[in-house]
N, CA, C and O atoms as a GROMACS GRO file, in nm:
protein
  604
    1UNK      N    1  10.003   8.368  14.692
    1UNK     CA    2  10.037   8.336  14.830
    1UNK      C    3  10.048   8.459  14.919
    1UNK      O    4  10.008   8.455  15.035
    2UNK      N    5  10.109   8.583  14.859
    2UNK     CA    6  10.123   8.729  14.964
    2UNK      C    7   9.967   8.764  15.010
    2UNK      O    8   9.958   8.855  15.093
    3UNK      N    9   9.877   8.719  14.977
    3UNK     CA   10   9.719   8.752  14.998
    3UNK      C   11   9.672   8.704  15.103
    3UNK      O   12   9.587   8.754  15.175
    4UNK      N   13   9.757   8.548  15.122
    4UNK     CA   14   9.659   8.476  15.217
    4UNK      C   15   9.752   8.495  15.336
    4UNK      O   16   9.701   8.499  15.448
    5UNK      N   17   9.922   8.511  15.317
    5UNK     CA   18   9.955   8.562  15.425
    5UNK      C   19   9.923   8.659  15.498
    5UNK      O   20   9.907   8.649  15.619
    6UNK      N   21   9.906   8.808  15.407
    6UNK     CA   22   9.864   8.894  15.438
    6UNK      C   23   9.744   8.932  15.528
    6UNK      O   24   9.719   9.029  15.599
    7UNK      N   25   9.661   8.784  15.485
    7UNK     CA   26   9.503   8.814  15.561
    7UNK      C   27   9.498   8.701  15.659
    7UNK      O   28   9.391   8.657  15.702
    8UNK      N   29   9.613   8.655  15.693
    8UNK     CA   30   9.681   8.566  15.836
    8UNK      C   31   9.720   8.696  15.946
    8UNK      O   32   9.689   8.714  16.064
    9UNK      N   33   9.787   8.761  15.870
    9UNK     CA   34   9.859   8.885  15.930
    9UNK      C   35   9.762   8.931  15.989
    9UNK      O   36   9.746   8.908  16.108
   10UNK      N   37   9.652   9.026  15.901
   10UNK     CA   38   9.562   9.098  15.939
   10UNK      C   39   9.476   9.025  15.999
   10UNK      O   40   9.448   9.094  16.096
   11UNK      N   41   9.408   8.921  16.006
   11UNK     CA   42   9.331   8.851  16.152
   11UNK      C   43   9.384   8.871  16.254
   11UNK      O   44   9.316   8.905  16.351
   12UNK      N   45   9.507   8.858  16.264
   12UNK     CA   46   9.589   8.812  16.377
   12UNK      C   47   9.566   8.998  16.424
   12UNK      O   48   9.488   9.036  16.512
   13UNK      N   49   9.635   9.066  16.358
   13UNK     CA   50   9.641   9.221  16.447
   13UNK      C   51   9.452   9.234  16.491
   13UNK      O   52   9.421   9.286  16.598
   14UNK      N   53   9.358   9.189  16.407
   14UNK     CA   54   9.239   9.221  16.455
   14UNK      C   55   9.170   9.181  16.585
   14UNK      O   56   9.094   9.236  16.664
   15UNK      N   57   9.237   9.044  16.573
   15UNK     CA   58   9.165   8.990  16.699
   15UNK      C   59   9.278   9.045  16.791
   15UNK      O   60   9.233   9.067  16.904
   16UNK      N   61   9.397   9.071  16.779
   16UNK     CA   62   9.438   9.143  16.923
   16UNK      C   63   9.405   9.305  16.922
   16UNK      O   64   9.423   9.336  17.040
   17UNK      N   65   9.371   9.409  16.858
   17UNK     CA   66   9.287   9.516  16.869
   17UNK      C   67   9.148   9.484  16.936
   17UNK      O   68   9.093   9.564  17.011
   18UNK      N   69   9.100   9.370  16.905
   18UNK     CA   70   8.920   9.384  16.937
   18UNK      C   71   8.989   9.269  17.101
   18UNK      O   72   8.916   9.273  17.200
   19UNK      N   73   9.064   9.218  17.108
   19UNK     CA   74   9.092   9.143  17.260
   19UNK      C   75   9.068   9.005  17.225
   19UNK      O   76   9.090   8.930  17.320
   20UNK      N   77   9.028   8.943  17.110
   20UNK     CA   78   8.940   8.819  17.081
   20UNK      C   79   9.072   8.726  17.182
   20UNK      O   80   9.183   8.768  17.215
   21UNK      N   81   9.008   8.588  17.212
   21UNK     CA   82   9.152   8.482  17.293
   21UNK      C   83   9.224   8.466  17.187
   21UNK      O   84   9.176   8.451  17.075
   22UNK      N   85   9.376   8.467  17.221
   22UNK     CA   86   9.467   8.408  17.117
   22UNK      C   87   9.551   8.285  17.218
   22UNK      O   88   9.576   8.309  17.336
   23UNK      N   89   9.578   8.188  17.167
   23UNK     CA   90   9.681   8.053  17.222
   23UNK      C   91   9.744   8.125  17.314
   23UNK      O   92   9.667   8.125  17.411
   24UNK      N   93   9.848   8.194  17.343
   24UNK     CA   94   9.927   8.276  17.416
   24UNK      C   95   9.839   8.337  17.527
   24UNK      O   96   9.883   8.343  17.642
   25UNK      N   97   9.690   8.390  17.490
   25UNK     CA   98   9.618   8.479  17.586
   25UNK      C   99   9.596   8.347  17.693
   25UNK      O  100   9.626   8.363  17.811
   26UNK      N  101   9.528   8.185  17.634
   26UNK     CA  102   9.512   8.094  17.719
   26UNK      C  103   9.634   8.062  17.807
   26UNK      O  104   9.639   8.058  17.930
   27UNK      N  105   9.740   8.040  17.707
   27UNK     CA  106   9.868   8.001  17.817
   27UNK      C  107   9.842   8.069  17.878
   27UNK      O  108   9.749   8.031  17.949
   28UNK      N  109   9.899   8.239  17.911
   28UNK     CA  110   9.907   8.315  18.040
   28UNK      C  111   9.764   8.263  18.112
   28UNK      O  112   9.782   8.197  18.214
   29UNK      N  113   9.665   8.278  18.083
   29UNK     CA  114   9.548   8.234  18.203
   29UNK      C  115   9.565   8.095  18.246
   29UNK      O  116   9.530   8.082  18.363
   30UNK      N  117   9.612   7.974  18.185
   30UNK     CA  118   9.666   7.896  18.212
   30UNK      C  119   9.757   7.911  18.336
   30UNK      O  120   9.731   7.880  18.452
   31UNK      N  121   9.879   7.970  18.283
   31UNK     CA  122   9.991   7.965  18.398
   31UNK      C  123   9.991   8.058  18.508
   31UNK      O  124  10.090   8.088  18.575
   32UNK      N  125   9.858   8.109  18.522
   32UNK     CA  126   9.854   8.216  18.594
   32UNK      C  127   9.731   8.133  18.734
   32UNK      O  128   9.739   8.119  18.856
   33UNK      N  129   9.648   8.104  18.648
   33UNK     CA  130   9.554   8.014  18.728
   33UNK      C  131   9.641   7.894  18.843
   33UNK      O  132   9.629   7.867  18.963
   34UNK      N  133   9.717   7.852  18.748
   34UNK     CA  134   9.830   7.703  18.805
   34UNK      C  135   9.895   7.770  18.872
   34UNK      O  136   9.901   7.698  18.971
   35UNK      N  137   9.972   7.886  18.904
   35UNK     CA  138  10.035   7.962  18.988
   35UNK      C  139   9.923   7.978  19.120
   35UNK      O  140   9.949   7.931  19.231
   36UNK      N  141   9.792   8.053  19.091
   36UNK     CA  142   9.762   8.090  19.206
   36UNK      C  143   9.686   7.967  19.286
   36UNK      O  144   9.671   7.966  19.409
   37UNK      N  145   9.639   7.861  19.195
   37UNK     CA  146   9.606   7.727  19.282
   37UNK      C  147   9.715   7.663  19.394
   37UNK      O  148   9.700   7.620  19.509
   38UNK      N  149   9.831   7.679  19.304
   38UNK     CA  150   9.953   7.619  19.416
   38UNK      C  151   9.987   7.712  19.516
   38UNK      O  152  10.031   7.684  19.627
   39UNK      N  153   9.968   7.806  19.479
   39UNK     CA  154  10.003   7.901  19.620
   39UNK      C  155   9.915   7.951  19.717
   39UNK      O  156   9.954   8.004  19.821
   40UNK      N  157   9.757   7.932  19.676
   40UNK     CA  158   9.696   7.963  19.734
   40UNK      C  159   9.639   7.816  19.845
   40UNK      O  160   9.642   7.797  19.967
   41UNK      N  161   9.579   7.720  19.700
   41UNK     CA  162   9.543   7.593  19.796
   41UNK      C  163   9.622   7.502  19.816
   41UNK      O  164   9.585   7.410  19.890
   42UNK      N  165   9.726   7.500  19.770
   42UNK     CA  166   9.804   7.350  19.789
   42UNK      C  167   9.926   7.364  19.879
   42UNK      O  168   9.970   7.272  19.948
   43UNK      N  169  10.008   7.560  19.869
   43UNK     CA  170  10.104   7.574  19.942
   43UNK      C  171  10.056   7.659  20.029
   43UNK      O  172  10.141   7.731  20.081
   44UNK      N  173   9.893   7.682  20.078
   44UNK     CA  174   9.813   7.736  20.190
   44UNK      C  175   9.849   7.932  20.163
   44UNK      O  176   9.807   7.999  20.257
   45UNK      N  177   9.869   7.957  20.129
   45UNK     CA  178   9.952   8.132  20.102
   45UNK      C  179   9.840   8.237  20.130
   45UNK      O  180   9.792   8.244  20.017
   46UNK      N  181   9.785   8.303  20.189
   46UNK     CA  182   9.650   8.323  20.200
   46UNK      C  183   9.729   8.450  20.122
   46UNK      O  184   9.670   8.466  20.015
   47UNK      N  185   9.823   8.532  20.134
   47UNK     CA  186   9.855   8.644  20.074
   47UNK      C  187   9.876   8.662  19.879
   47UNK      O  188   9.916   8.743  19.794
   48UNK      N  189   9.811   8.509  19.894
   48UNK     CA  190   9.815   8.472  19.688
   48UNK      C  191   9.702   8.522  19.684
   48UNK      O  192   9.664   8.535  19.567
   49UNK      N  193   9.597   8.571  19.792
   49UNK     CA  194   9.448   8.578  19.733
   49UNK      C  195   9.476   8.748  19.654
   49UNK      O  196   9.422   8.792  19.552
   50UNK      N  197   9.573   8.813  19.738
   50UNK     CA  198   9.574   8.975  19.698
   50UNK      C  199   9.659   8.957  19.548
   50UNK      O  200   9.635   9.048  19.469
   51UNK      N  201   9.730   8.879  19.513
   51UNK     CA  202   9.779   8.834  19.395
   51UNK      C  203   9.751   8.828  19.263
   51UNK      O  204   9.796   8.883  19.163
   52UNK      N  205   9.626   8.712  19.298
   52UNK     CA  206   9.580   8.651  19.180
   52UNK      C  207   9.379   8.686  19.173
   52UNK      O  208   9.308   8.670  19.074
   53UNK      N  209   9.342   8.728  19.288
   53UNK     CA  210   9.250   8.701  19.256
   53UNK      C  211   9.152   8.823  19.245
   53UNK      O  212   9.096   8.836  19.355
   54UNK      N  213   9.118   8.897  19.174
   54UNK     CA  214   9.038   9.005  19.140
   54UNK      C  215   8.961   9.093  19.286
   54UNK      O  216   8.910   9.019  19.370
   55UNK      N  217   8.954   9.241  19.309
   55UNK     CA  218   8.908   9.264  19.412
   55UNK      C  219   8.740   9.215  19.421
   55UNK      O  220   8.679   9.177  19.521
   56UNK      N  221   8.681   9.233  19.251
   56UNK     CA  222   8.573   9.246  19.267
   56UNK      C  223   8.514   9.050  19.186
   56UNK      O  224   8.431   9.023  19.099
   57UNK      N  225   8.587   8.981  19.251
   57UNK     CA  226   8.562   8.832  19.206
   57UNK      C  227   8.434   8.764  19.234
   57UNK      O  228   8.390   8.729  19.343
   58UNK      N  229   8.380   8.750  19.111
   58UNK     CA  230   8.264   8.701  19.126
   58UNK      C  231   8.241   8.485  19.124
   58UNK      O  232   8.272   8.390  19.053
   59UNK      N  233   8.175   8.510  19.239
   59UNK     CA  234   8.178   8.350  19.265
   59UNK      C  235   8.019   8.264  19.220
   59UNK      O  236   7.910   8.309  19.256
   60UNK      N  237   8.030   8.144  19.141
   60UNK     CA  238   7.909   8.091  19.136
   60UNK      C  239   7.873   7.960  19.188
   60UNK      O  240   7.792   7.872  19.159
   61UNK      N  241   7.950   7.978  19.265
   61UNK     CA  242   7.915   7.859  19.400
   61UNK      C  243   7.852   7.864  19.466
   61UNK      O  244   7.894   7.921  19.566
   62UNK      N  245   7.676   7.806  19.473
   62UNK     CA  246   7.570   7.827  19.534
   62UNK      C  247   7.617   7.840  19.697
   62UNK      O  248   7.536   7.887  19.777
   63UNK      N  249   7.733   7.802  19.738
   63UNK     CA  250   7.734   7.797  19.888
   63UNK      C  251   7.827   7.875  19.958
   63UNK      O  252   7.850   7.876  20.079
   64UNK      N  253   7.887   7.952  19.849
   64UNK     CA  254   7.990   8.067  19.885
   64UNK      C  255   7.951   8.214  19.825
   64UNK      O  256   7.905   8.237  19.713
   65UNK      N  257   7.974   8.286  19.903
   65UNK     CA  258   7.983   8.447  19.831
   65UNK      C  259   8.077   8.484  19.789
   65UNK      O  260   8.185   8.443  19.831
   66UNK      N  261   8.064   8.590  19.677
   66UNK     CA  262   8.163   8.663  19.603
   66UNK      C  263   8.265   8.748  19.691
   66UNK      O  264   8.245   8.788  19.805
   67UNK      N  265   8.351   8.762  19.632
   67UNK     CA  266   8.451   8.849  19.685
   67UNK      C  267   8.561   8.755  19.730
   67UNK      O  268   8.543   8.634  19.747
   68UNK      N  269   8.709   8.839  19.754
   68UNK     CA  270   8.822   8.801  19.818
   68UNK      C  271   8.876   8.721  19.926
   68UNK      O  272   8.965   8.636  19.926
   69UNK      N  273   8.775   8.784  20.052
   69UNK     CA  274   8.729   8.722  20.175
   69UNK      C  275   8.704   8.565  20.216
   69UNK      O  276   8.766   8.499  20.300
   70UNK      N  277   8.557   8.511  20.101
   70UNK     CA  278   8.541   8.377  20.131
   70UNK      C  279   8.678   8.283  20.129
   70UNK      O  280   8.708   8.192  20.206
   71UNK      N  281   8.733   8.322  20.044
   71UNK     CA  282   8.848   8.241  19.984
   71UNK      C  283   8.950   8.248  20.083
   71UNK      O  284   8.998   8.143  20.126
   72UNK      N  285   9.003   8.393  20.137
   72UNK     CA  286   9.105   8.369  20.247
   72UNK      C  287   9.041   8.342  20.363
   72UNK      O  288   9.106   8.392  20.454
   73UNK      N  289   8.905   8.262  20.420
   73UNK     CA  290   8.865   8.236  20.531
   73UNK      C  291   8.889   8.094  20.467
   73UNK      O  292   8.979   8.041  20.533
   74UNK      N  293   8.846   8.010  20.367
   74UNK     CA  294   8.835   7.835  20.320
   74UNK      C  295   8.987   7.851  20.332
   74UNK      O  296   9.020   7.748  20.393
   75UNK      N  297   9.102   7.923  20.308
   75UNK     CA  298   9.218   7.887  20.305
   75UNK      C  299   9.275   7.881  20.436
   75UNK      O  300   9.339   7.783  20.473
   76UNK      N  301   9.257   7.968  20.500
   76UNK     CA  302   9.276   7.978  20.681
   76UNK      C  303   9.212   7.913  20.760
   76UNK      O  304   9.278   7.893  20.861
   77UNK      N  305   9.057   7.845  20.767
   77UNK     CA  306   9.022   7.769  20.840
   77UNK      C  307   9.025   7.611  20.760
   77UNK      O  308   8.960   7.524  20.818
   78UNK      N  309   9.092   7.573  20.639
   78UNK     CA  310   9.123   7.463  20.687
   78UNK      C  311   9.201   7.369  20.753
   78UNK      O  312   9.308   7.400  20.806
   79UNK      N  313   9.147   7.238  20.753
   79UNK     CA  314   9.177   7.153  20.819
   79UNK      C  315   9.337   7.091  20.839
   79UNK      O  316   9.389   7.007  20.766
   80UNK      N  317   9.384   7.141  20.929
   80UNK     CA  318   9.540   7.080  20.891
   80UNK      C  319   9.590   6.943  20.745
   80UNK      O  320   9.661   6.954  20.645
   81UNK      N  321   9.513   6.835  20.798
   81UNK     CA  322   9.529   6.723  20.665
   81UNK      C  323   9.421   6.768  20.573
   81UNK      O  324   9.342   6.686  20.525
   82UNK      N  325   9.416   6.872  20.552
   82UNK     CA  326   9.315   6.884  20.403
   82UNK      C  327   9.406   6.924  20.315
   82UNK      O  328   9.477   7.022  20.335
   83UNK      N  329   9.413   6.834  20.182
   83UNK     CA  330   9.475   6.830  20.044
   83UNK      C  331   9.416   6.905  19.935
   83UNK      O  332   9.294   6.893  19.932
   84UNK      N  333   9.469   6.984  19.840
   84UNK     CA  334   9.435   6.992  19.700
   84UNK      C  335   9.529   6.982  19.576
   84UNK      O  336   9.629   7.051  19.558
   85UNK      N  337   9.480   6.884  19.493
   85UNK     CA  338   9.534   6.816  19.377
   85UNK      C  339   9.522   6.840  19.239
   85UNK      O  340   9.429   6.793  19.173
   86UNK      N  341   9.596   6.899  19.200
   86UNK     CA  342   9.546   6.928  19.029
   86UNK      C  343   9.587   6.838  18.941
   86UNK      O  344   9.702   6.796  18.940
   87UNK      N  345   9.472   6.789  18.839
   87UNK     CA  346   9.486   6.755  18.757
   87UNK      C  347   9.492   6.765  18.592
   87UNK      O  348   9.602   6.780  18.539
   88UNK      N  349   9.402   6.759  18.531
   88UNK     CA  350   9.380   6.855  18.412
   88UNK      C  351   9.367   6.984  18.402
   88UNK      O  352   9.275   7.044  18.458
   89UNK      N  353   9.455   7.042  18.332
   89UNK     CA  354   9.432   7.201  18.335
   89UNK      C  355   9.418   7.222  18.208
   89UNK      O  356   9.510   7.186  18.134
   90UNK      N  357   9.294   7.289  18.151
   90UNK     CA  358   9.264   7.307  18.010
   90UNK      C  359   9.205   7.438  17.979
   90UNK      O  360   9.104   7.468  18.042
   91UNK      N  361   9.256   7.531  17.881
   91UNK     CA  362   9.235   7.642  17.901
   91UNK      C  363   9.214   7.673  17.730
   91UNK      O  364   9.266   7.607  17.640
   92UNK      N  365   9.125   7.788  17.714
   92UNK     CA  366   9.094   7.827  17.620
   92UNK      C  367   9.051   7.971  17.637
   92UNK      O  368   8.981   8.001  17.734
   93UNK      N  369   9.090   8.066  17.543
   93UNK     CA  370   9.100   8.218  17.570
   93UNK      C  371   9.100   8.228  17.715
   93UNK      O  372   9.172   8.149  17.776
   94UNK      N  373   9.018   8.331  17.793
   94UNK     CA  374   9.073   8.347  17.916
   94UNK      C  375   8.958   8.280  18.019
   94UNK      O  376   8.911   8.329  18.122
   95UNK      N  377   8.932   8.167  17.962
   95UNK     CA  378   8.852   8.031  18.049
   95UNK      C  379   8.996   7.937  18.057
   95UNK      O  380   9.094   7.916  17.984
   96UNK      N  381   8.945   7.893  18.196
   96UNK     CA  382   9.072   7.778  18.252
   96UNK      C  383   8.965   7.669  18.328
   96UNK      O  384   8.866   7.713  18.386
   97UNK      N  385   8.991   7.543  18.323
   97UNK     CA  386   8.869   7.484  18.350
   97UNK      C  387   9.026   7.357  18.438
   97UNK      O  388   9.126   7.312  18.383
   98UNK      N  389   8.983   7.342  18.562
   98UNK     CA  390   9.092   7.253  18.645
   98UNK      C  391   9.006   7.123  18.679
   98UNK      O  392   8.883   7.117  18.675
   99UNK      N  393   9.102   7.012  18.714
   99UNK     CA  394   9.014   6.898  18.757
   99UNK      C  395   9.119   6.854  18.868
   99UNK      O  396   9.241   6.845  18.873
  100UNK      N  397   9.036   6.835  18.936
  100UNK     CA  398   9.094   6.820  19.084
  100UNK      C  399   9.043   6.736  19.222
  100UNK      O  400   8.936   6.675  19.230
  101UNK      N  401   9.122   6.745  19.304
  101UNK     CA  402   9.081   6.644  19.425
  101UNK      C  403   9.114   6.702  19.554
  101UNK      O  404   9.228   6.742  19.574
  102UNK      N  405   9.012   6.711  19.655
  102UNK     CA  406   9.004   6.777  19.782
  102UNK      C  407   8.991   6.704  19.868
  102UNK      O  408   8.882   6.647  19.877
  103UNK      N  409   9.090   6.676  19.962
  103UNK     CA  410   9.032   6.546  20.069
  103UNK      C  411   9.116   6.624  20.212
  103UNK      O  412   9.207   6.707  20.217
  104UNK      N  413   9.040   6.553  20.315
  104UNK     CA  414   9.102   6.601  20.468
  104UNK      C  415   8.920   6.693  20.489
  104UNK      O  416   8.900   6.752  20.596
  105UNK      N  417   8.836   6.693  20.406
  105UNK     CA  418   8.788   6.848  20.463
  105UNK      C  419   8.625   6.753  20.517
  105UNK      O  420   8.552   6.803  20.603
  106UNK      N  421   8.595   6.630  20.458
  106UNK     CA  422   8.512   6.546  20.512
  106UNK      C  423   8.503   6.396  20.512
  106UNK      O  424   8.617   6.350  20.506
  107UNK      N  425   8.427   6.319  20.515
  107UNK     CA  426   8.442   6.159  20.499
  107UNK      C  427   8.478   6.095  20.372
  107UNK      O  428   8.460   5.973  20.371
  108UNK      N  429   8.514   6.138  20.285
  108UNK     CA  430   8.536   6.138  20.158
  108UNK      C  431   8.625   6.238  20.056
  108UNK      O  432   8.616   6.361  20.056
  109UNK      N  433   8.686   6.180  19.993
  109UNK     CA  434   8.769   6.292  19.906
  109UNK      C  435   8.673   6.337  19.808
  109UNK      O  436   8.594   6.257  19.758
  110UNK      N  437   8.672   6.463  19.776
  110UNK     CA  438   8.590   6.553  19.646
  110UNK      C  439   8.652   6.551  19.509
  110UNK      O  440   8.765   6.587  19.477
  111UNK      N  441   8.539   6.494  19.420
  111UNK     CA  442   8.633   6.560  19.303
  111UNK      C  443   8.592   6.676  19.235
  111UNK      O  444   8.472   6.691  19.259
  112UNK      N  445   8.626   6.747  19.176
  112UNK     CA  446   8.611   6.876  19.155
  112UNK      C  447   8.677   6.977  18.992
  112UNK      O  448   8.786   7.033  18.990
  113UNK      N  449   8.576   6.977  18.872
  113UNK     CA  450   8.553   7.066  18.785
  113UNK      C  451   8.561   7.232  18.879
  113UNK      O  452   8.490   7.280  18.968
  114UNK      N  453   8.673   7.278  18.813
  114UNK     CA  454   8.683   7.480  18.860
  114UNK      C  455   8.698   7.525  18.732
  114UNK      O  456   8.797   7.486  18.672
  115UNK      N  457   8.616   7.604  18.672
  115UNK     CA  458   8.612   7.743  18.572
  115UNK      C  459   8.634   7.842  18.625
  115UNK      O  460   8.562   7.900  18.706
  116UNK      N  461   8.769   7.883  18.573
  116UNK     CA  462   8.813   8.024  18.598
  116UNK      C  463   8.780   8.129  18.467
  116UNK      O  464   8.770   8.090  18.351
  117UNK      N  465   8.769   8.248  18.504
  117UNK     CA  466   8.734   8.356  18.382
  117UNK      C  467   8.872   8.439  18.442
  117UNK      O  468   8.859   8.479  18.558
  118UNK      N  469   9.017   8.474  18.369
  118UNK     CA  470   9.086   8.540  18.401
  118UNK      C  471   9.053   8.682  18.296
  118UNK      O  472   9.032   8.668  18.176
  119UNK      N  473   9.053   8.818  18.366
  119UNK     CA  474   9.089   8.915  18.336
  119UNK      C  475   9.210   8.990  18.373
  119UNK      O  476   9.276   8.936  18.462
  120UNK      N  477   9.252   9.093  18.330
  120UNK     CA  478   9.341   9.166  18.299
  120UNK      C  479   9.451   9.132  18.435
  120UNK      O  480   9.475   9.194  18.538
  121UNK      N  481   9.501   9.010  18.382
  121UNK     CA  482   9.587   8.900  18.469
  121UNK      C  483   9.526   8.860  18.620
  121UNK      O  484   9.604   8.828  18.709
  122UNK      N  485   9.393   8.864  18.642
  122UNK     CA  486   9.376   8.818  18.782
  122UNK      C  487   9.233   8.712  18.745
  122UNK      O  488   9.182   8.704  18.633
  123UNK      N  489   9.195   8.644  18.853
  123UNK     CA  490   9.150   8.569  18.840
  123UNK      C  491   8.976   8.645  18.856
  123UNK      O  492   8.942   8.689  18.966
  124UNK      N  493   8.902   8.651  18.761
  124UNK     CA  494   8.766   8.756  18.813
  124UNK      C  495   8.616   8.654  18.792
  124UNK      O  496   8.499   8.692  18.792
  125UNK      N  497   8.657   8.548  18.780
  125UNK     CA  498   8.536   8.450  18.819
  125UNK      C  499   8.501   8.326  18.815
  125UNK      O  500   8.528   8.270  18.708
  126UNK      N  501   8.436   8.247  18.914
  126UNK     CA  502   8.473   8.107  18.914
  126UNK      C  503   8.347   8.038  18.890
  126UNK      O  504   8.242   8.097  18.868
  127UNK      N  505   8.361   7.908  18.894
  127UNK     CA  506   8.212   7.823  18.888
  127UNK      C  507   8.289   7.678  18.898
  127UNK      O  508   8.400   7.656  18.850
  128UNK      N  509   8.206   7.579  18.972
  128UNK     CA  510   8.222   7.464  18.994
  128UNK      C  511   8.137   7.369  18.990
  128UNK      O  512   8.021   7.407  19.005
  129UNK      N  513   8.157   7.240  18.973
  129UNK     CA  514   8.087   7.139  19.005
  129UNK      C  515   8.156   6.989  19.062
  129UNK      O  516   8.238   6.916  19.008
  130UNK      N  517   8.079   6.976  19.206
  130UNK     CA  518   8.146   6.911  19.321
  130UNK      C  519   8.099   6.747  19.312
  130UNK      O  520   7.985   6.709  19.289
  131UNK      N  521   8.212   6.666  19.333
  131UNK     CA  522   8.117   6.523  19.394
  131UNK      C  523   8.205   6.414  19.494
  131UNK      O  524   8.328   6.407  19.485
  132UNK      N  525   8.156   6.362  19.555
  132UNK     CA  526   8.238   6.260  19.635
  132UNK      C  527   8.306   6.173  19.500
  132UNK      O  528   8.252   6.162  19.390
  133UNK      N  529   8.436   6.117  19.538
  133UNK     CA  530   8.526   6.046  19.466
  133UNK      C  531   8.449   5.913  19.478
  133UNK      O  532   8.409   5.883  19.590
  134UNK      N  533   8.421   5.817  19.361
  134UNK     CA  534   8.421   5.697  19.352
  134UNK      C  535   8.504   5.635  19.327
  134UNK      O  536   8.554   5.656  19.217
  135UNK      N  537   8.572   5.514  19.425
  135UNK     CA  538   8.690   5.463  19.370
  135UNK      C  539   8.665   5.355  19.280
  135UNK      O  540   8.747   5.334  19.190
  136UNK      N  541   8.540   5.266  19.291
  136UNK     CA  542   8.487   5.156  19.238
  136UNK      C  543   8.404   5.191  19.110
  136UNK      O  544   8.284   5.192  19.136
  137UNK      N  545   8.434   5.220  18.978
  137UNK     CA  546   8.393   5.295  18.912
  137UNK      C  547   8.320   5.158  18.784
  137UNK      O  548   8.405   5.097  18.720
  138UNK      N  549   8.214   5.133  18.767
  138UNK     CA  550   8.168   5.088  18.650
  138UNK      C  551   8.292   5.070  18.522
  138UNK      O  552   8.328   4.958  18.489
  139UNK      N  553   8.325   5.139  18.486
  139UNK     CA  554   8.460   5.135  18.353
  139UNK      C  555   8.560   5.058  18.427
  139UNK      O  556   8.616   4.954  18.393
  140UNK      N  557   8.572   5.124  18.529
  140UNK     CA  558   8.728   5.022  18.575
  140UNK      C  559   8.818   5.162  18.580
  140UNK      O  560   8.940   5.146  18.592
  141UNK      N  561   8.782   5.260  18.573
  141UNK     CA  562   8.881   5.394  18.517
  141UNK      C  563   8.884   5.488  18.660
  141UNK      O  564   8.776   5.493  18.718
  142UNK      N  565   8.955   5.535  18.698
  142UNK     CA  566   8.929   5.646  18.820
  142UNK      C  567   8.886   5.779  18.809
  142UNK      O  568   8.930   5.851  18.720
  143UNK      N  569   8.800   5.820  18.896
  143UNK     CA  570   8.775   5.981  18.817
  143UNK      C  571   8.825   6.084  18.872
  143UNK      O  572   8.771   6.194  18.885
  144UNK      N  573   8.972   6.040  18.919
  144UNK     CA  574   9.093   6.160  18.902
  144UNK      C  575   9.180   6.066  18.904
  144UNK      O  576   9.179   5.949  18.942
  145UNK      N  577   9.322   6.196  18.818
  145UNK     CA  578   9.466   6.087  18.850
  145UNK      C  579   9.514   6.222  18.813
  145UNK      O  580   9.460   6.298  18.733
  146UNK      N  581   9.630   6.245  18.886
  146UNK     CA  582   9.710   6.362  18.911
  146UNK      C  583   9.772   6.412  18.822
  146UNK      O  584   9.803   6.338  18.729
  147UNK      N  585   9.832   6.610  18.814
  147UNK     CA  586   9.900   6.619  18.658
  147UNK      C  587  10.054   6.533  18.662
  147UNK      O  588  10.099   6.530  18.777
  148UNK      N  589  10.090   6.504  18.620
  148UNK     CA  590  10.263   6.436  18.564
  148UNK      C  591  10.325   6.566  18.605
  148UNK      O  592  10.272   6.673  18.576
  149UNK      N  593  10.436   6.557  18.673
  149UNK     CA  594  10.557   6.650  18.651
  149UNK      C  595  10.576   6.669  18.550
  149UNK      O  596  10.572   6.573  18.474
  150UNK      N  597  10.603   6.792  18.501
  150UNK     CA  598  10.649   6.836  18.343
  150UNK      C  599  10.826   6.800  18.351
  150UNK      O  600  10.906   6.850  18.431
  151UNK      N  601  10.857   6.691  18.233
  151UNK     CA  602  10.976   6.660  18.269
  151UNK      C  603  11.073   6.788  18.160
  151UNK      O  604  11.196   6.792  18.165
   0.00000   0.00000   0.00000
């Protein structure tokens, strides 16, 4: 049995020497991501962008450019009743992948897949995929429903 602990042990120091994700590395990108969503889009904070989000943040949203900027202009010019809603937050090494809902910003609420890539605690790159909300869904199922308060 001292063998296989031992070579529990020693994985464990290896993959944190070489950086590999460990459970703990996701939490923090986890709770770090969920921090700067609420403060940035949901409690409007434009000063969360210098926070959380990398100087040199690379964006892969065919309709936005990279950098700091886009983000504190979508946060400042929106729409007074424009909402954002988190739902699933699922994270693995320092990928965070959110599911969410955007409404106020056109004729329809958005639902919305966000991949975050967190580095050395900031947020250094995103990617999405966007669609109008169907409420009338084939299954009968909705394709969002909000996170639960953590009781």
């Amino acid at each position: 049995m001292p063998n296989i602990a031992a070579k529990w042990i020693a994985a464990g120091l290896l993959s944190l020497c070489l950086g590999l994700p460990t459970g703990a590395k996701a939490n923090d990108a986890k709770e770090l991501v969920i921090r700067a969503l609420t403060e940035a889009m949901i409690e409007r904070d434009v000063t969360a962008i210098d926070r959380y989000w990398a100087e040199d943040y690379i964006q892969h949203n065919p309709m936005a450019p990279s950098g700091r900027e886009p983000i504190r202009g979508l946060i400042a010019n929106a729409p007074k009743g424009a909402t954002y809603e988190m739902g699933m937050v699922i994270a693995e090494g320092d990928l965070v992948a959110v599911h969410g809902r955007i409404t106020g910003i056109g004729p329809k609420p958005l639902i919305a897949i966000d991949i975050y890539r967190v580095e050395d605690g900031m947020i250094a790159e995103h990617w999405d995929v966007i669609q109008e909300e169907v409420l009338e869904t084939a299954s009968g199922n909705p394709m969002f429903e909000p996170a639960q308060p953590m009781q």
